[in-house]
N, C-alpha and C positions, 0 to 999 in steps of 0.2 A: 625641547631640550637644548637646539643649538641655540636660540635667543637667550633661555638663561645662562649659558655659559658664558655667551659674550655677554650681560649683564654682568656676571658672577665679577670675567676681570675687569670691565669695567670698573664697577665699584671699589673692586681692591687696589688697582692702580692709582685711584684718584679719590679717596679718601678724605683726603683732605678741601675737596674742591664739591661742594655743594652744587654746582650748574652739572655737574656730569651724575649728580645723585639726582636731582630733579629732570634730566634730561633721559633719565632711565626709567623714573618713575612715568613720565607723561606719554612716554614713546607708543603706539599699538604695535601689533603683530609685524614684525619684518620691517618696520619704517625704518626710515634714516632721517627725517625730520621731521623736529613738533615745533610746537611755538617759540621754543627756545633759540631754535634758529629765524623765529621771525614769519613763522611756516602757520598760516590759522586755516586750516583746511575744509571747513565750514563754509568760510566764505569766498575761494578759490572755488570748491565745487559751485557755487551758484553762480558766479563770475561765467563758469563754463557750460553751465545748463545753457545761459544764455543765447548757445551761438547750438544750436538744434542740427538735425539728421543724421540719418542711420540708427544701426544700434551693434552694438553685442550682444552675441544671443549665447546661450548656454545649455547644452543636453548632457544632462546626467544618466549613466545607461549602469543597465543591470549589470554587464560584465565589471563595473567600478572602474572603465574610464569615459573622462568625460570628452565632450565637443564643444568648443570656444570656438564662433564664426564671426570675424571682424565683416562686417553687413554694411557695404557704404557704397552699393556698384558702379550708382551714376560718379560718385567721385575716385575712381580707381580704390575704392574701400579704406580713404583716408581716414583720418579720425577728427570729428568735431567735435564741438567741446563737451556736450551730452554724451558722446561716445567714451569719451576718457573717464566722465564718472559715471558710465555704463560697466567698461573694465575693472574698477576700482569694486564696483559692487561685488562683481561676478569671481573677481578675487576672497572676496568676505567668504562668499558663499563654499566654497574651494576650500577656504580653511577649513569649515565647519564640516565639511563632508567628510564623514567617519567610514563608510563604505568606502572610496577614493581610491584607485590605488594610480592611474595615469590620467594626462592631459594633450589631447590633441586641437593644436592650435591652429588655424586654417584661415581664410578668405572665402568670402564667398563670389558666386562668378565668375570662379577657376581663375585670380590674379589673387596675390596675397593683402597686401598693406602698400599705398603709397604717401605714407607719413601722416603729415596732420596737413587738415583742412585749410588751403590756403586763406578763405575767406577768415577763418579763426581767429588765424596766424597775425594777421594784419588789423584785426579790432581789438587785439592785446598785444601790439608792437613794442608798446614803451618797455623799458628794462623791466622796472617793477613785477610785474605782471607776468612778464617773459618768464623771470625769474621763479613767480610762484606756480607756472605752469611746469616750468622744467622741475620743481620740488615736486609736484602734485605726480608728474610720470617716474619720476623714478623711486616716490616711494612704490606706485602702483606693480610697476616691472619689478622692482626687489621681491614684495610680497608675493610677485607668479614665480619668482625663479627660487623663491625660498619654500614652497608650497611642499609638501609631504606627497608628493606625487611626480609620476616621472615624467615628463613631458616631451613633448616633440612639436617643434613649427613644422606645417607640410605647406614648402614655397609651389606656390604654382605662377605661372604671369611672373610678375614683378614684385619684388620686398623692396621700395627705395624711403631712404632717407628714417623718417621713424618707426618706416615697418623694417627696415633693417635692422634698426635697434630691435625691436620686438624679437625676431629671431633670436637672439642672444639672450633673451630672458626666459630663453627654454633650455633643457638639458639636452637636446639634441635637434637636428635641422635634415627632413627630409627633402629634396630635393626637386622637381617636374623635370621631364625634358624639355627644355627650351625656357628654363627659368629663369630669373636674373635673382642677384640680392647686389643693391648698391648701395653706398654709401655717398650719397650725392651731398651731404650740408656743405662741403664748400663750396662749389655751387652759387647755392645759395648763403652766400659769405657766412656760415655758420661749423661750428663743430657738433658734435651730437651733445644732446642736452638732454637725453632720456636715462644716461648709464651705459651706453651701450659702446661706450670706447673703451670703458671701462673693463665693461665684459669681455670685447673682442679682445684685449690684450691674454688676456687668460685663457680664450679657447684657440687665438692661431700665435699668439707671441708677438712682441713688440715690435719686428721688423715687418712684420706681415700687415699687422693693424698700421702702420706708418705707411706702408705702401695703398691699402686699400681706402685709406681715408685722406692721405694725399694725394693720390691718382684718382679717385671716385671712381677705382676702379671696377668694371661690369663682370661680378663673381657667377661664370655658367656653372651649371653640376660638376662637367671635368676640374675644371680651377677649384672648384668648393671641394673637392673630394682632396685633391693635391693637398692646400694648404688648411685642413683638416675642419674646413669651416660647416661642411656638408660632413654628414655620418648616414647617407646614401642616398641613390636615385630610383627613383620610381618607374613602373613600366609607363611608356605610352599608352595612353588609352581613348580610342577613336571614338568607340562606339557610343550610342545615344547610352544616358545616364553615368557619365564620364564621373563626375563629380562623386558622384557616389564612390564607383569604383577606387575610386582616389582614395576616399577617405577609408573605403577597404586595407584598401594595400597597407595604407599608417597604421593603422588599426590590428593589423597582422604582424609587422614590424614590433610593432610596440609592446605584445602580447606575449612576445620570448622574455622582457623583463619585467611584464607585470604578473606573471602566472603566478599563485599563491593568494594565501590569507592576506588582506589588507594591512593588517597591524605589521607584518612583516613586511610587505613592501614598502610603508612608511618607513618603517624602521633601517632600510635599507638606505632613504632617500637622505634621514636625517644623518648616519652615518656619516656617508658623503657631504654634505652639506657641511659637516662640521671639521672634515678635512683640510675642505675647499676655504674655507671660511677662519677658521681660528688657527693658532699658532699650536705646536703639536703635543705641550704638556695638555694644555684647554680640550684640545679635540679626543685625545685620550680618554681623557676622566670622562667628556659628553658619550663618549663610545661605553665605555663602561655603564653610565647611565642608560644610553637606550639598549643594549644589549639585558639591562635587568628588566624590562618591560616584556621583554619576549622569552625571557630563560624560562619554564616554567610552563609556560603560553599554554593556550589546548593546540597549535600550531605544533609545538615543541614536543610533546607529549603526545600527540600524534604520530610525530615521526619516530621519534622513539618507541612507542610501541610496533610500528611495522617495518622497524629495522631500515628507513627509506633512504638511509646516509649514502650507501654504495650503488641505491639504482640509477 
């Protein structure tokens, strides 16, 4: 509902300009580039098969949410270039799941994400490349943050540099004791090329994102809580089978806003989405549209028969 509406003004805006009708027509699910911008995504994914290890893994569970585990231990769970269209898939996959109603996003070996695979990085140095790597992740992050599901990054260890980004392509960010999330690209004389400056202006404000990504400043749970980057922290937990637990506690967190029929918590997400996203005559009319998908609903009609408005 929210990509046909920004279709919808799209087209009406520009009417008269044929590249923004064919650029709407080529586009997939939540992208931001197709070949119109020079974007052949065919031949970026095998560019990036090329450079091997780890994986993303992905468990779809009865309750309707799922577990995304960025899997790259020996490399602080960076991402190489099979990993990135490992994500890419596991996003596909995400769309299609009609049971769905949340996504929790994690690391594996209690650290979260330490960007992209340096070896990677440096066999696709040239601009060119650089370029069609930085298209290829941010269409991939758009389509997680755009997903019909509610999600949560759960930082354990370290989030730096693309796994910071990642944080932000989820709707909420749980937090470890003793965890970081940095924003290291300058650093490495770079800015973020995932989306994720993009994002961070939207979730702490442009004075915060200005300090966080000029200072590479080291965001703990207190600082994340303060400057509204974190939406909680999790307990300590000592004991053997930590990891688990961890992903309990997300899991319990999470489940205050997935409780319900799936169609209705999609429809929650797109809502929102279409807030966030389009300008407020656009988001209105979207709201009106998915509000008629569930008027009616056996959801709706459930509750109305047992009166469950005032419990």
């Amino acid at each position: 509902m929210v990509l046909c509406a920004l279709r919808r003004r799209l087209l009406r805006s520009t009417s008269r300009c044929g590249l923004w009708t064919r650029l709407l027509q080529t586009q997939s699910s939540g992208c931001v580039y197709s070949s119109i911008h020079g974007f052949n995504q065919e031949e970026i994914r095998e560019k990036l098969q090329a450079f091997p290890g780890g994986s993303v893994d992905l468990l779809k569970q009865d309750s309707g949410i799922a577990v995304l585990t960025i899997n790259n231990p020996s490399r602080m769970n960076a991402f190489s270039g099979s990993m990135m269209v490992d994500l890419e898939d596991r996003v596909t996959q995400l769309e299609n799941w009609t049971d769905g109603k949340g996504l929790i996003v994690h690391g594996a070996a209690e650290t979260f994400c330490s960007g992209s695979d340096l070896n990677a990085v440096r066999a696709i140095s040239n601009p060119q490349d650089g370029m069609k790597m930085c298209m290829f992740m941010q269409n991939a992050l758009t389509r997680l943050l755009r997903l019909p599901l509610i999600s949560v990054a759960v930082v354990e260890g370290r989030a730096l540099g693309g796994g910071a980004e990642l944080t932000t392509a989820c709707d909420f960010r749980l937090m470890a004791p003793g965890s970081v999330i940095q924003f290291v690209h300058k650093h490495m004389g770079l800015v973020p090329g995932w989306g994720g400056a993009a994002r961070l202006v939207h979730i702490v404000g442009s004075q915060n994102a200005l300090k966080l990504l000029g200072g590479a400043v080291k965001v703990d749970p207190e600082l994340g809580l303060h400057i509204r980057l974190a939406d909680g922290v999790l307990e300590a937990c000592q004991e053997e089978g930590a990891a688990g637990a961890v992903l309990q506690q997300a899991e319990n967190w999470l489940s205050r806003y997935t409780k319900g029929p799936a169609p209705v918590i999609q429809a929650v997400k797109k809502v929102v989405l279409s807030g966030r996203e389009l300008p407020l005559s656009e988001a209105l009319r979207t709201e009106k549209d998915v509000f008629g998908t569930v008027w009616g609903g056996p959801a709706n009609l459930q509750a109305l028969a047992s009166k469950s408005k005032h419990k």
